[in-house]
Each structure stands twice: as structure tokens, then as C-alpha cells.
C-alpha beads as a LAMMPS data file, in Angstrom:
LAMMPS data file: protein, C-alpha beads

278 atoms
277 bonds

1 atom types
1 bond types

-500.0 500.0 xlo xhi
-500.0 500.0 ylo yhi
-500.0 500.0 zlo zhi

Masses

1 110.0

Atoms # bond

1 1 1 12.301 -7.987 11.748
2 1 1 11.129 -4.590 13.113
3 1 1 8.975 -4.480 16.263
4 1 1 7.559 -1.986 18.292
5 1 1 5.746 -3.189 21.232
6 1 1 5.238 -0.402 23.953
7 1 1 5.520 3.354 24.443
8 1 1 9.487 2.586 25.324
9 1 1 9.746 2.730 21.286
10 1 1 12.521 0.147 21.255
11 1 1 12.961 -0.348 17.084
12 1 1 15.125 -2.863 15.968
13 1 1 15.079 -3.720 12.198
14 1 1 16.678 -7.076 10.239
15 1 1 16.253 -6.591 6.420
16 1 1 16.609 -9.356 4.106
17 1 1 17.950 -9.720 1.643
18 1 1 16.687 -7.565 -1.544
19 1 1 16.645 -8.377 -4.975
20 1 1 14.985 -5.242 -6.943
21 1 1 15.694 -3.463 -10.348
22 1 1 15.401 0.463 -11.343
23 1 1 12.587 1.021 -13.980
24 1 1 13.920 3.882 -15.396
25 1 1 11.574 6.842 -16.723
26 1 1 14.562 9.309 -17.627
27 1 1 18.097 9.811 -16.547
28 1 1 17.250 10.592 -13.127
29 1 1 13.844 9.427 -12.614
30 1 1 13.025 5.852 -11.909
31 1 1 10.988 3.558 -10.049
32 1 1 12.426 1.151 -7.661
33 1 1 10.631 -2.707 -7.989
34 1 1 11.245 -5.210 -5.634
35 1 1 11.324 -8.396 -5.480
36 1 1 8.619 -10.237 -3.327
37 1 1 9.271 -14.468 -3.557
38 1 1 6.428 -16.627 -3.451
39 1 1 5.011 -17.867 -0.271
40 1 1 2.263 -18.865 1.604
41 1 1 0.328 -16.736 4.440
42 1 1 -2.484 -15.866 6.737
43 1 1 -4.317 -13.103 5.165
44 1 1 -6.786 -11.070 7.095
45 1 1 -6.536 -10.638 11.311
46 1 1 -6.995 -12.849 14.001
47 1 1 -10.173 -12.776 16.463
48 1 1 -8.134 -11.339 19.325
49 1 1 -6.095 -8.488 17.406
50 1 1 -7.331 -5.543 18.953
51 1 1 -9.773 -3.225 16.909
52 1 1 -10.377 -5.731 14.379
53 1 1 -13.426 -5.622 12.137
54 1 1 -15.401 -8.116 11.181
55 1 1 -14.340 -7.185 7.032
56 1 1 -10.725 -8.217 8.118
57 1 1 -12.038 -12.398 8.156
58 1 1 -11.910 -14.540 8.660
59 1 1 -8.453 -15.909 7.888
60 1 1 -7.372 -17.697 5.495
61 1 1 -4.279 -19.646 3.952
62 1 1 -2.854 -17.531 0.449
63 1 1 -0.341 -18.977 -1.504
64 1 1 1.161 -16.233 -4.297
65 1 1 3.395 -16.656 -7.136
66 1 1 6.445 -14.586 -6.982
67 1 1 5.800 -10.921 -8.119
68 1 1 7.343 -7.351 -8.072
69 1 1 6.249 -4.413 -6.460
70 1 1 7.449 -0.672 -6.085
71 1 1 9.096 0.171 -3.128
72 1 1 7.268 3.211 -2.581
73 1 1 3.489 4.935 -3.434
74 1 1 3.822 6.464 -6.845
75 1 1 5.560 10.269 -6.530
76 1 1 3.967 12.805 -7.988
77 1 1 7.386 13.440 -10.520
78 1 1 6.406 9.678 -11.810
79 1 1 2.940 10.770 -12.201
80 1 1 3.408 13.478 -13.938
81 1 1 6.002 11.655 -16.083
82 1 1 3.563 9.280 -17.177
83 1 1 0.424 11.196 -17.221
84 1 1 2.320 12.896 -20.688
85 1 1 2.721 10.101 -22.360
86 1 1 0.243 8.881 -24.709
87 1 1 -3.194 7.829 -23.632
88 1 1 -4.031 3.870 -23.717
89 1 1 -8.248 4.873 -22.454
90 1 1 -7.856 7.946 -20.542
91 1 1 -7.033 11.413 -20.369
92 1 1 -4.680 11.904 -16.413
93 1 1 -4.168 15.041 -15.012
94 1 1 -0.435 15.769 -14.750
95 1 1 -1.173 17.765 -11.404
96 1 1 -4.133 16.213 -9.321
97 1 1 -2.797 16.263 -6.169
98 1 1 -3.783 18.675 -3.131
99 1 1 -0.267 18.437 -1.286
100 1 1 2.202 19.552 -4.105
101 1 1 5.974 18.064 -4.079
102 1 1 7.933 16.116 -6.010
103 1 1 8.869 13.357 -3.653
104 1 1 5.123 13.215 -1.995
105 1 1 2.708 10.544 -3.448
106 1 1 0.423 11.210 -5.909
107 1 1 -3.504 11.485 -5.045
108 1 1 -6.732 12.549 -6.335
109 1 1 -6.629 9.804 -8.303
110 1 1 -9.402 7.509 -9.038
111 1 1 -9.000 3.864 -9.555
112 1 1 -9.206 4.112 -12.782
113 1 1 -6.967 6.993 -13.222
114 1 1 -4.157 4.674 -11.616
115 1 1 -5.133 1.822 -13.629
116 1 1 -4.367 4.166 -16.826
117 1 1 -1.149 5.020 -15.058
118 1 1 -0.180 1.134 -15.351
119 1 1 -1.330 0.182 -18.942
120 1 1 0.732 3.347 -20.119
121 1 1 4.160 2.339 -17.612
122 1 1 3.490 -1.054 -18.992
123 1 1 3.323 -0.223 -22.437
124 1 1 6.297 2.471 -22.121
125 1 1 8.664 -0.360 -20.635
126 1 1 7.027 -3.364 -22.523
127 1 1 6.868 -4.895 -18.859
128 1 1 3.474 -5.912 -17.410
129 1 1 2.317 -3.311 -14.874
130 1 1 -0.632 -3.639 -13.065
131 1 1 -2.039 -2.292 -9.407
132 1 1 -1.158 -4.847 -6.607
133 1 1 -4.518 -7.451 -5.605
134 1 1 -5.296 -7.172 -2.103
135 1 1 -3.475 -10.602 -1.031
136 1 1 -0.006 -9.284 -2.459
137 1 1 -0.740 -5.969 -1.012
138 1 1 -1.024 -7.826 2.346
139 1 1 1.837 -9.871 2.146
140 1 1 4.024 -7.206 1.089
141 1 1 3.251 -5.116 3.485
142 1 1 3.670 -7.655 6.656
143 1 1 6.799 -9.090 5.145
144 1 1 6.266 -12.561 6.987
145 1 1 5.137 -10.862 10.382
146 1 1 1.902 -11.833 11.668
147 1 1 2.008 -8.596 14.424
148 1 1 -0.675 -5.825 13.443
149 1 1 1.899 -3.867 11.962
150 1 1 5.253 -4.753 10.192
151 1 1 6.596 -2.732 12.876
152 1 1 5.214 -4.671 15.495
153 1 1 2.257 -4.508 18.171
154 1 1 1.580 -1.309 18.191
155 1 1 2.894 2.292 16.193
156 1 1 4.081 5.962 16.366
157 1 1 4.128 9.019 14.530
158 1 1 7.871 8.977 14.470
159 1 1 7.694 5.721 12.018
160 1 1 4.558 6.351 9.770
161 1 1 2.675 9.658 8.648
162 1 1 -1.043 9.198 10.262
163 1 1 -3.364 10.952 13.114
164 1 1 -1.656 10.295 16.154
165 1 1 -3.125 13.634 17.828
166 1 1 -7.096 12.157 18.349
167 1 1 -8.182 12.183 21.831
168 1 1 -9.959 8.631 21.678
169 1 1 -8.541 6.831 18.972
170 1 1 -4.582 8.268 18.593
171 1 1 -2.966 5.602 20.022
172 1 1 -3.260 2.080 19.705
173 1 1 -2.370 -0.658 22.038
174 1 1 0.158 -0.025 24.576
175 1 1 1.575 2.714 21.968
176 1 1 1.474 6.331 22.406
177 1 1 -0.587 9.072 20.725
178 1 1 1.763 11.473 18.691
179 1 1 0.968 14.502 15.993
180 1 1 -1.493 15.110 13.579
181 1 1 0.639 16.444 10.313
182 1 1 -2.408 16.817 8.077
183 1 1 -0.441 16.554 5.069
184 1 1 1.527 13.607 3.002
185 1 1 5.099 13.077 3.766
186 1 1 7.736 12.973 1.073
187 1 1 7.459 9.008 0.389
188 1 1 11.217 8.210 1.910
189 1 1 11.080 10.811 5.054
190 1 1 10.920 8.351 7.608
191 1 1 13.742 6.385 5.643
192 1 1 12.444 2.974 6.830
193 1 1 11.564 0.385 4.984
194 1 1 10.346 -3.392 6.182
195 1 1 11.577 -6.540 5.862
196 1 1 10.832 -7.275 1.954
197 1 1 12.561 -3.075 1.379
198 1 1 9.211 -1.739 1.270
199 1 1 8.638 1.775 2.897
200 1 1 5.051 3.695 3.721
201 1 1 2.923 0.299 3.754
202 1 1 1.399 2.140 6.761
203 1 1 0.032 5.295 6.477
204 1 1 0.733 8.402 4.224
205 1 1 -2.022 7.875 1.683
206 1 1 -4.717 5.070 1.309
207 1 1 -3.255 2.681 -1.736
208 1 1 -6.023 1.206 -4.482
209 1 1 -5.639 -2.169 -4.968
210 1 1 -7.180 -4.194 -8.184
211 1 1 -9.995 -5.825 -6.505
212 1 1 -13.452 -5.522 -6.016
213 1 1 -14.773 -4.724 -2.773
214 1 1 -16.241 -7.661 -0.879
215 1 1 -17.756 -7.572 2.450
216 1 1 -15.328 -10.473 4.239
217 1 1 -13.209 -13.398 3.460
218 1 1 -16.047 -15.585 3.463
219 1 1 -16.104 -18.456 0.971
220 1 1 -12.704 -17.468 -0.256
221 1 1 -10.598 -20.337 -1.638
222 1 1 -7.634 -21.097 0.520
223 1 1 -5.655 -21.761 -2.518
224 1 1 -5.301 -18.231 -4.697
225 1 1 -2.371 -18.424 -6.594
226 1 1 -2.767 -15.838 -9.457
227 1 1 -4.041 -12.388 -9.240
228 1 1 -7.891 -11.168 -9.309
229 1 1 -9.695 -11.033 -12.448
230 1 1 -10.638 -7.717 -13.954
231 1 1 -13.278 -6.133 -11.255
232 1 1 -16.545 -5.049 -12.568
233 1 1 -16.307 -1.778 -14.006
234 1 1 -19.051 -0.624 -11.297
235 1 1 -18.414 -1.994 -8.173
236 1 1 -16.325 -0.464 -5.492
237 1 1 -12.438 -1.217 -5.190
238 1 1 -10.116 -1.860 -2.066
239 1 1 -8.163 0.015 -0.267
240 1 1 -5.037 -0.091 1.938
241 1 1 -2.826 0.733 4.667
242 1 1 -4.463 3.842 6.001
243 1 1 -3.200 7.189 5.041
244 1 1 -2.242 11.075 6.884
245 1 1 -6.526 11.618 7.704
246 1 1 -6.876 8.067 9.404
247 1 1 -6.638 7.057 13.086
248 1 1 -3.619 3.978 13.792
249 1 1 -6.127 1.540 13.443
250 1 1 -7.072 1.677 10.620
251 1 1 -2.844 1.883 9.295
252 1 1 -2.996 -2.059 10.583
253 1 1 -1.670 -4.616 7.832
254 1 1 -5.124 -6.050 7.577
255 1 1 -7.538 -2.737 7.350
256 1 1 -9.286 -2.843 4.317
257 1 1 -11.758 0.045 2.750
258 1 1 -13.600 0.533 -0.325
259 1 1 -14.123 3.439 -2.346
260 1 1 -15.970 4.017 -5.681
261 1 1 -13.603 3.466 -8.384
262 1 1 -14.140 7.244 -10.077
263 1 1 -13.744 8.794 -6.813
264 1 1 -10.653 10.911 -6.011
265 1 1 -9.515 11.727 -2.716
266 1 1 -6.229 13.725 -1.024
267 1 1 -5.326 10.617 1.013
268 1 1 -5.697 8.149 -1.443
269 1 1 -2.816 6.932 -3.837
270 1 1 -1.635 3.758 -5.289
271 1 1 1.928 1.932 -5.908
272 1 1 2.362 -0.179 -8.646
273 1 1 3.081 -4.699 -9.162
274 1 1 4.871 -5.709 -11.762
275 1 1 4.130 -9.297 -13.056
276 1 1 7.165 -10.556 -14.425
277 1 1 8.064 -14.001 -13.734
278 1 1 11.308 -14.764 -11.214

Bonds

1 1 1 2
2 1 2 3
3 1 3 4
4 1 4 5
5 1 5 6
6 1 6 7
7 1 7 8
8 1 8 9
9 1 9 10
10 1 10 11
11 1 11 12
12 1 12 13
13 1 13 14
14 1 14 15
15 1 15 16
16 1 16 17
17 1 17 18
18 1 18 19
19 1 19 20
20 1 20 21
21 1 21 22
22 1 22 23
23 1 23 24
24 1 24 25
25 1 25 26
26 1 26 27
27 1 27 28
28 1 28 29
29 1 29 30
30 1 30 31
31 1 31 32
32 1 32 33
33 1 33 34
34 1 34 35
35 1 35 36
36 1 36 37
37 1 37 38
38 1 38 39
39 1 39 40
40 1 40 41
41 1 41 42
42 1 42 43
43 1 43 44
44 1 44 45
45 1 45 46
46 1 46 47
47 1 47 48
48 1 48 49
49 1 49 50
50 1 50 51
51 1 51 52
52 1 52 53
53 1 53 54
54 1 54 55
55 1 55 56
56 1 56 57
57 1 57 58
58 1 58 59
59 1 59 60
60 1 60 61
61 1 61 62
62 1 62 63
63 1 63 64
64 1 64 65
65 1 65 66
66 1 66 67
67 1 67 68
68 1 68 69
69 1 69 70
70 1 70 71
71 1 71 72
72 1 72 73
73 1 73 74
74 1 74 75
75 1 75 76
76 1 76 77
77 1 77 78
78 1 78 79
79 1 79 80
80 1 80 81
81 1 81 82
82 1 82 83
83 1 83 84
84 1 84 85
85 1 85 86
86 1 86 87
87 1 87 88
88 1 88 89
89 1 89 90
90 1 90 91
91 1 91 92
92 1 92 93
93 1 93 94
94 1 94 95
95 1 95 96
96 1 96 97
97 1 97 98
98 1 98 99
99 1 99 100
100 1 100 101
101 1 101 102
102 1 102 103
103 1 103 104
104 1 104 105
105 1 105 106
106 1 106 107
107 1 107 108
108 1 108 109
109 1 109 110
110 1 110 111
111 1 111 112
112 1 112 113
113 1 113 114
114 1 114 115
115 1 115 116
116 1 116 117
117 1 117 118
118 1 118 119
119 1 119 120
120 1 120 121
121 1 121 122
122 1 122 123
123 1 123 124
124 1 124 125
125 1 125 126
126 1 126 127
127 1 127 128
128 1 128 129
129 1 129 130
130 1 130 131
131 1 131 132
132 1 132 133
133 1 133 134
134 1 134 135
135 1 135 136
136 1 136 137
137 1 137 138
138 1 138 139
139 1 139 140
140 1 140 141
141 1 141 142
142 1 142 143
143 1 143 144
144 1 144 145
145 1 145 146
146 1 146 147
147 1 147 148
148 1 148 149
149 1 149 150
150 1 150 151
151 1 151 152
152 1 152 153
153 1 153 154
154 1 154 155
155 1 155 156
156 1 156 157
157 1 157 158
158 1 158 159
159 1 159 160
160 1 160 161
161 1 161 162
162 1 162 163
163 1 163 164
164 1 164 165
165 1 165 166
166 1 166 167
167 1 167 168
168 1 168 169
169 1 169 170
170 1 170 171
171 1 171 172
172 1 172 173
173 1 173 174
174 1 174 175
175 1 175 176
176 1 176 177
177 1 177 178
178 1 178 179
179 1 179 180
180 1 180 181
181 1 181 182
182 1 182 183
183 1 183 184
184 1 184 185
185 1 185 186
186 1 186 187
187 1 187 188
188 1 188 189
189 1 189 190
190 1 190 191
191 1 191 192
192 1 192 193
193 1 193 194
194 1 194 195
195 1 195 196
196 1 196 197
197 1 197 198
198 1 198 199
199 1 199 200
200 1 200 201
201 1 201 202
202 1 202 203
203 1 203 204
204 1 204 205
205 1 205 206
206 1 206 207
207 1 207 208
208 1 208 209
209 1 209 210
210 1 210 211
211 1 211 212
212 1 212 213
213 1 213 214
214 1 214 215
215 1 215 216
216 1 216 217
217 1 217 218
218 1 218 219
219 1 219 220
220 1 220 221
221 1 221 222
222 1 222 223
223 1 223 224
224 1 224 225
225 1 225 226
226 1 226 227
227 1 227 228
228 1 228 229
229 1 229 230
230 1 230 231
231 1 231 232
232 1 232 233
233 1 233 234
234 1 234 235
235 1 235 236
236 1 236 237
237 1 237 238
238 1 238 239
239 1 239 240
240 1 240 241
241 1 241 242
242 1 242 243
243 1 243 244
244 1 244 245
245 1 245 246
246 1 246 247
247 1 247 248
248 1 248 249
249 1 249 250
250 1 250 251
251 1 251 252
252 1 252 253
253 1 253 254
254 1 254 255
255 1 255 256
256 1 256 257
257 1 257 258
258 1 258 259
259 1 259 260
260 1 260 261
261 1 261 262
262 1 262 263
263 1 263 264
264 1 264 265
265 1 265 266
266 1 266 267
267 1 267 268
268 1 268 269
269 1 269 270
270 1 270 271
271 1 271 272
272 1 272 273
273 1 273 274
274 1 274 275
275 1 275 276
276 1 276 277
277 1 277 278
């Protein structure tokens, strides 16, 4: 696995073994899906990781079916891609984001702008796409580590695109502050991925996930072994992993947010779960 524990930045990284397909959009465009096997885990963070909040519990067993997921936010060249295709409910901007490249995930999108993005891939590629629920989102993104971060205890700027530069909150742990980039990164410049071949699970831009927002873990079934419903059209949705804006803290494989679904917002993207059986 890949740790980082102190400001000495030791980084070693064991990858296992990936099984993923290309989801091809044109002869040199594609999306890269993954394959994450079923499991079980703790979701949410323990009592003693540091800067927890109380939305983060408490913890609680998960066991998920095997499912797919893109090894990287949505670019804004797949966006764009997409967003000319036919509609399935809604009209998407082929340009919405504030930091413009290719390579750089897409935001200013709403929930519901990226859940248009999925009924049109999945109806392009007649294979069910969908945005990930906040349990595989989880589990993907700690890749059987229990640590705050895939990476480890703690986490730089040199491994993840977030604001490292804050007087008071820039560092966390034993780590060390860094820079401030106030911008997204191209979605494979740190060229690191974690243990399951996923890359910018921390930081970069905020990712929606399919859920409805709720407050904590609290009377959550210890046995959820298919995705989340449908949310309620008006109730706020989840968000993960931190993005370029937020402090390390809030980058931690546990952080949740919420956001109102129509909202759109230059650190806030999404990557894409596809549900095809193994």
C-alpha cells in the first residue's frame, strides 16, 4: 500500500492487481473503468482520527457487491463529448467549467447535470452508468486502508492538488503545509494512483455522489449490499474527497459534505460507477 506518515515524505506504493476496461467515446477518447471486487469494510472514521466530525459516524460494517468505477474525475474532453449527444432530461453545457483544459476535471456541474451525464454514457454504450453511492465512493477511495488517507497518516501537496498554504489548517498531522495552486490539476499530473488504480480520490475537485445528504451514520444497517435508492429530487446530495479550495482535512477518505443538488461550483466534479456484474 502507499503510506505517508511524517514530514520525511517516505512514499512507498504496492498496487494490486487491476482488472479495468476502456469505454471508448471515439478513437482516442475513452474512459478508463476499473474494477473494484466486493468486500466488506468500516465506513466512516474512528473516534480518535484526528479532525474528525461528528457527520463521519459512527462506523459501521458495509458489505458491497462488486462494481466498476472510473479511474479518474470526468475530463472536461469527456464532458464535452457527452454533453453533444442527445438529451435523455436535460440540456448540459459543453463548457461549464471555470479552469479550462482538456485533461482537468469537469465542474460547475450540478448534481443533476452529472446525473444527465450518466443516463446519456449509459445509453450511448448500452452499459449501466450511474454516479458512485457514498459507501463505494469510500471504499474505492481507501482501497482496504483504514489510515485517513490512502496515502497514509497524513498528506502533501506533492501527492494531491489541495490548500496546503493556510496558516492554521495547511497541514495535517505530523505532515507539512505545502502550496496553495488555486486551480484544478490535469486529472493524471501527480501520476499516482492507489491501491484499487484509482488516482485524485483526494483532492482536485469535490466528487457528487448519488445519495442524499444525511446528518450521520446513525441507524444505518450494517448490511448494505446494493446501491442507494433514487434521492429525493429536493434534498441535498453528498460530497467527496475534498477538492483545490479545501484545507487537508477535509481531503480525508471519510469527509463528507452536502450541497444542493442544482448548485454548481468550480471545485466540485463527479466520476462515474458502472454497474455491471463481475
Amino acid at each position: 500500500m502507499a503510506f505517508v506518515n511524517s514530514p520525511s515524505l517516505a512514499y512507498k506504493h504496492r498496487q494490486e492487481s487491476v482488472q479495468f476496461f476502456l469505454e471508448s467515446l471515439t478513437t482516442d477518447l475513452s474512459i478508463q473503468i476499473i474494477q473494484i471486487l466486493a468486500s466488506t469494510f468500516q465506513m466512516g472514521s474512528a473516534n480518535n482520527e484526528p479532525k474528525r466530525q461528528d457527520r463521519e459516524g459512527p462506523q459501521h460494517e458495509v458489505i458491497l457487491p462488486t462494481f466498476f468505477m472510473s479511474k479518474y474525475p470526468i475530463t472536461q474532453a469527456q464532458w464535452r463529448y457527452i454533453s453533444r449527444l442527445d438529451k435523455v432530461n436535460l440540456d448540459l453545457n459543453p463548457s461549464p467549467s471555470q479552469f479550462i483544459g482538456n485533461n482537468h476535471p469537469v465542474e460547475q456541474v450540478s448534481w443533476f447535470e452529472a446525473v444527465e451525464f450518466c443516463d446519456r454514457l449509459s445509453r450511448y454504450t448500452s452499459r449501466p452508468y450511474r454516479l458512485p453511492t457514498e459507501a463505494e465512493w469510500e471504499y474505492a477511495c481507501r482501497a482496504n486502508t483504514t489510515t485517513p488517507f490512502h496515502f497514509g497518516e497524513t498528506i502533501t501537496t506533492d501527492l494531491a492538488n489541495y490548500n496546503g498554504a493556510d496558516e492554521q489548517h495547511g497541514a495535517y498531522g505530523r505532515g507539512p503545509r505545502g502550496e496553495n495552486r488555486q486551480t484544478t490539476t490535469p486529472v493524471d499530473h501527480f501520476g499516482i494512483a492507489n491501491a484499487f488504480g484509482l488516482c485524485d480520490m483526494h483532492g482536485n475537485v469535490w466528487e457528487w455522489c448519488q445519495d442524499s445528504w444525511r446528518p450521520n451514520y446513525d441507524n444505518t444497517s450494517k448490511r448494505k449490499t446494493k446501491a442507494a435508492s433514487q434521492p429525493d429530487q429536493s434534498t441535498h446530495r453528498v460530497a467527496r474527497g475534498g477538492s483545490w479550495y479545501t484545507t487537508p482535512q477535509r481531503c480525508r477518505s471519510a469527509s463528507r459534505i452536502h450541497f444542493d443538488p442544482e448548485s454548481r461550483h468550480p471545485d466540485v466534479g463527479f466520476r462515474v460507477v458502472c454497474a455491471l456484474k463481475k
